[in-house]
Structure formats: structure tokens, C-alpha cells
N, C-alpha and C positions, 0 to 999 in steps of 0.2 A: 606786477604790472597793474599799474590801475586802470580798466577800463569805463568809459565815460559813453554814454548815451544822449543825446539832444536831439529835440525836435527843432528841424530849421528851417522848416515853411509847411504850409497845409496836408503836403504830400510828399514829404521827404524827414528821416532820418539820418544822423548821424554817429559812428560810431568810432570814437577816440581811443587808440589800441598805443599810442605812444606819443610825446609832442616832440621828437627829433626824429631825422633820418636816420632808421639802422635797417641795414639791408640782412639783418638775423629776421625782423617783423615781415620779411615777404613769404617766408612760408605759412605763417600764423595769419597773415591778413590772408592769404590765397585761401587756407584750409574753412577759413570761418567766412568766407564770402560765399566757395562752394555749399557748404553747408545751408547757410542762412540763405538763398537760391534755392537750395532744393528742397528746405522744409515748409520754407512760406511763399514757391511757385504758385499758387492761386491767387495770392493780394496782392505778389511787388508786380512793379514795372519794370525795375531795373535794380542792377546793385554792381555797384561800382568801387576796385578798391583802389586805394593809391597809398602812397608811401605809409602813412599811418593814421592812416583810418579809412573808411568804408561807408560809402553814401548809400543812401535805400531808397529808392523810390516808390511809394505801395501807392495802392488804391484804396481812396478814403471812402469809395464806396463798397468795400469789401473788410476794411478793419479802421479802425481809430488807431492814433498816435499811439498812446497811450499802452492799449493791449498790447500792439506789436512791440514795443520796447520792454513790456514784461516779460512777454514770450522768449525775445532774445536774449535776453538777461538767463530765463535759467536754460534756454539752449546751451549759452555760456557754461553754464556751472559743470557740465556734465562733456567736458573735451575728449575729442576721441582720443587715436594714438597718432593720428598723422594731423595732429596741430602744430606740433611744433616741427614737421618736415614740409619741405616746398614740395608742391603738387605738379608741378610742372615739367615738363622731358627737357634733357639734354638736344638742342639742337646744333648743329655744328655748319657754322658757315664758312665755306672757304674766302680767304683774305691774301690781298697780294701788296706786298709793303716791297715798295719800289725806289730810289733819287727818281728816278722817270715819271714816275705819277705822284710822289710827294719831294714838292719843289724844295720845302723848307727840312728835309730828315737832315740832311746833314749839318745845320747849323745847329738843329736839335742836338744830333750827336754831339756836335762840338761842344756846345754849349754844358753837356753834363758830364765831359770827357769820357765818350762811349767814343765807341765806331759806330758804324750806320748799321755793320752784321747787329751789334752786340743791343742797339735800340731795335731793329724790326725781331729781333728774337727773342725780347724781352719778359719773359715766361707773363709777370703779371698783366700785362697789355694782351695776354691771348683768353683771360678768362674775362666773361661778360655778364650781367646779370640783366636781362629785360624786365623793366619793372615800369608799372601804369607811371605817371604825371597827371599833373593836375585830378579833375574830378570825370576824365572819360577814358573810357577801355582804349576808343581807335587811339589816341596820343600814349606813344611810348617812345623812349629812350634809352641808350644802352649805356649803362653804369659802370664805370669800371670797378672794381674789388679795390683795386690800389689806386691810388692816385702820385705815382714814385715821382713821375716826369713831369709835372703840371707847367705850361707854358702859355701865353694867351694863343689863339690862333692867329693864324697870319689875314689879314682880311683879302679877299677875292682880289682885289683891283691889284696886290703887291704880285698877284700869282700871271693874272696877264702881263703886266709891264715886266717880269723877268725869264716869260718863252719870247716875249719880242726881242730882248738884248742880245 
């Protein structure tokens, strides 16, 4: 994997850890964002990761571009063992997959020759991956592992006009 370092304004770093989405790169951006947080807690402001790669925000009054991209560099060289594992807990939300609360399940089912049991129990629709967007921690999203069922959604206005009918 080649990683890539750029300077992309007075007080900000960035660091290229992949240029697609793979959701293998969340434990490895997670493990190397803690890291690079707690080694260089005195200069950054911030550090932020998202899908593949890792923004840094430091204090140009406490380090130049320049050293901290070296420094990071051979923090790099020397990966612990939990780089390549996700850092983060299992959380478990409860979820209720309903015809009563989702208007369209059943034409979903139809449409892929399921029952409606056979789409709300659909093992891959129950694992989920939260992982950052864009370039800020509070925006996240939940990702699904699989993509089996892919449909557009139904847009809001079609879901009023068919509890009025």
C-alpha cells in the first residue's frame, strides 16, 4: 500500500492511505489516527479520518509542515500489532423491520423473489460498519458489508400519498 503525505493549506496535512473505498482500510486508518493523536497531542488541533485517508490539523505555531510530515512518516515505518485490526467496540442496536413501518418491504420482497420474513432476516442487512464521511468525525454513516438488495429509495412524498389511500 502506498502511503502519500501532502501539505493542503498553512495548517493542515494530509494523509493518502488508499484512493478507493475499502472498508479492510477502517481499522488501519482508525489504528494510525489514534496513534498519530496521541503522539503529536501538543501541536495538532485536530485529526480526522474518513474513508481513506486522514486530515491533520496542527499548530504552525508549535511545528512546520514539513517536520510533522517527517515525523509521521517514520511513526509509520514502525506499525504496531493492532494496525491492521479495527479499534473500535461492537455496538448492537436494536432494529425493528416491519410492512407497518416500511411501506415499500414488500414490493422489495417481490421484486427479488423473497418473502418479506426472508428480506427482514436477511443475515447481510444486520451487519453494519460506522465509518467517518467526508472530512469530519460528527458526519457518519452506516455502511452496509454487502450491498445483495440495492434499490433506489422510495422518495418521502410516495410514502404519504400511500397511508392516505
Amino acid at each position: 500500500m502506498k502511503i502519500d503525505i501532502s501539505q493542503v493549506s498553512e495548517t493542515h496535512l494530509i494523509i493518502y492511505l488508499g484512493e478507493k473505498i475499502d472498508t479492510r482500510l477502517a481499522g488501519k486508518i482508525g489504528a494510525l489516527s489514534e496513534k498519530i493523536r496521541h503522539q503529536f497531542r501538543d501541536v495538532l488541533r485536530e485529526v480526522i479520518p474518513s474513508y481513506t485517508s486522514i486530515l491533520i490539523e496542527f499548530n504552525p505555531l508549535k511545528v512546520d509542515a514539513a517536520s510533522l510530515k517527517t515525523a509521521i512518516y517514520k511513526l509509520m515505518e514502525h506499525p504496531d500489532s493492532q494496525s491492521d485490526v479495527g479499534t473500535g467496540k461492537l455496538i448492537t442496536l436494536p432494529v425493528y423491520y416491519g410492512e407497518d413501518v416500511g411501506p415499500d418491504l414488500a414490493s422489495l420482497a417481490k421484486s427479488k423473489g423473497l418473502s418479506v420474513e426472508e428480506v427482514i432476516n436477511y443475515t447481510p442487512l444486520r451487519f453494519t460498519r460506522c465509518v467517518p464521511l467526508v472530512l469530519h468525525p460528527a458526519l457518519r454513516f452506516w455502511h452496509p458489508l454487502m450491498n445483495v438488495l440495492p434499490l433506489p429509495a422510495t422518495p418521502p412524498q410516495e410514502f404519504g400519498s400511500q397511508r392516505e389511500a
